[in-house]
N, C-alpha and C positions, 0 to 999 in steps of 0.2 A: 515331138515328145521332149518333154524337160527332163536334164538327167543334174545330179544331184551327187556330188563326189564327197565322200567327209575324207579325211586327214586328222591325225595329232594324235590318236588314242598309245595307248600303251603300259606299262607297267612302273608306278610310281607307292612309295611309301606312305603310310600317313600322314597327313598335316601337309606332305607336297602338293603341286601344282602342276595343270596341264593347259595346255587348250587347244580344243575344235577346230577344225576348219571345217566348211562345206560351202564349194565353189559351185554355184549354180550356172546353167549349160545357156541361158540366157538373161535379160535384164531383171534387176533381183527386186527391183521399184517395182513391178508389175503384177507382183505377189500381193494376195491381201495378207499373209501372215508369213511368215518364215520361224520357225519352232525347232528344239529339240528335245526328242525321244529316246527313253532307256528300257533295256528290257532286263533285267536280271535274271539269273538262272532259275527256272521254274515257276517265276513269275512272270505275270500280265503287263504287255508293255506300260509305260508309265510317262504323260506328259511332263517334260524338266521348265522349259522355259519357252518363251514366246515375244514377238518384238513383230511392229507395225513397221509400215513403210517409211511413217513418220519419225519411228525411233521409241514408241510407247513401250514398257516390257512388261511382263507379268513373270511369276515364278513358284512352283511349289515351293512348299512351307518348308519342305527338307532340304532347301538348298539356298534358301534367302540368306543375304548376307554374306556367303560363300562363291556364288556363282552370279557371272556377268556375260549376259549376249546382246553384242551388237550385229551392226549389219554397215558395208564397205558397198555403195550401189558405182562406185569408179567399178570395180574388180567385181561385182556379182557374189561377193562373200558373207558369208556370217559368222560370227565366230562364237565360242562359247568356251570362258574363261572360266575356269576351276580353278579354285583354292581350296584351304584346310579340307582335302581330300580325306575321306572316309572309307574305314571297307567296305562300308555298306554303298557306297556310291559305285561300285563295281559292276558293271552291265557293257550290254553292249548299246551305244550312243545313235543314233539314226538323225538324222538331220531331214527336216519335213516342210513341205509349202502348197501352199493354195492359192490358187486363182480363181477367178471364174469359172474355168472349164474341169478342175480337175483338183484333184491330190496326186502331190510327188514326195518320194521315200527315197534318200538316200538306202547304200549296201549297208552301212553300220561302220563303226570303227569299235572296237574293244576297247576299255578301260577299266585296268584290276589294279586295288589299291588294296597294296600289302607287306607286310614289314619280310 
């Protein structure tokens, strides 16, 4: 079983900056995707960003130019850098992967962006 720890969320003002962790329980190369997931209060979870083993990345529209996720295959990590923080960016953050066998969901980490 793959387990999937996120790290970094928290409470930050507008226009600040965070970032992600999510330490994967083994090697991070052997995922087809590594992704992160937001769910905000009352809404339906929501794909943020996505990145190949290779290093390719894809990104909603709402967050391009703002946010950057890479992936560390020494350490099993990925990470997902947030800039000019928004309220609206306020959810809780899930850190996500696939393989052949399976889908894995980090617990989530909280990030409330507010003055």
């Amino acid at each position: 079983q793959v387990q999937l720890v996120e790290s970094g969320g928290g409470l930050v003002q507008p226009g600040g900056s965070l970032r992600l962790s999510c330490s994967a329980s083994r090697s991070s190369s052997r995922f087809n995707v590594m992704a992160w997931y937001r769910q905000a209060p009352g809404k339906q979870r929501e794909w943020v960003a996505s990145i190949s083993p290779l290093g390719f990345t894809n990104y909603t529209d709402s967050v391009k130019g703002r946010f950057s996720i890479s992936v560390d295959h020494a350490t099993n990590t990925d990470y997902l850098e947030m800039n000019s923080l928004k309220p609206e960016d306020t959810a809780v953050y899930y850190c996500y992967a696939r393989d052949s066998y399976g889908h894995f969901w980090g617990q989530g980490t909280q990030v409330t962006v507010s003055s």
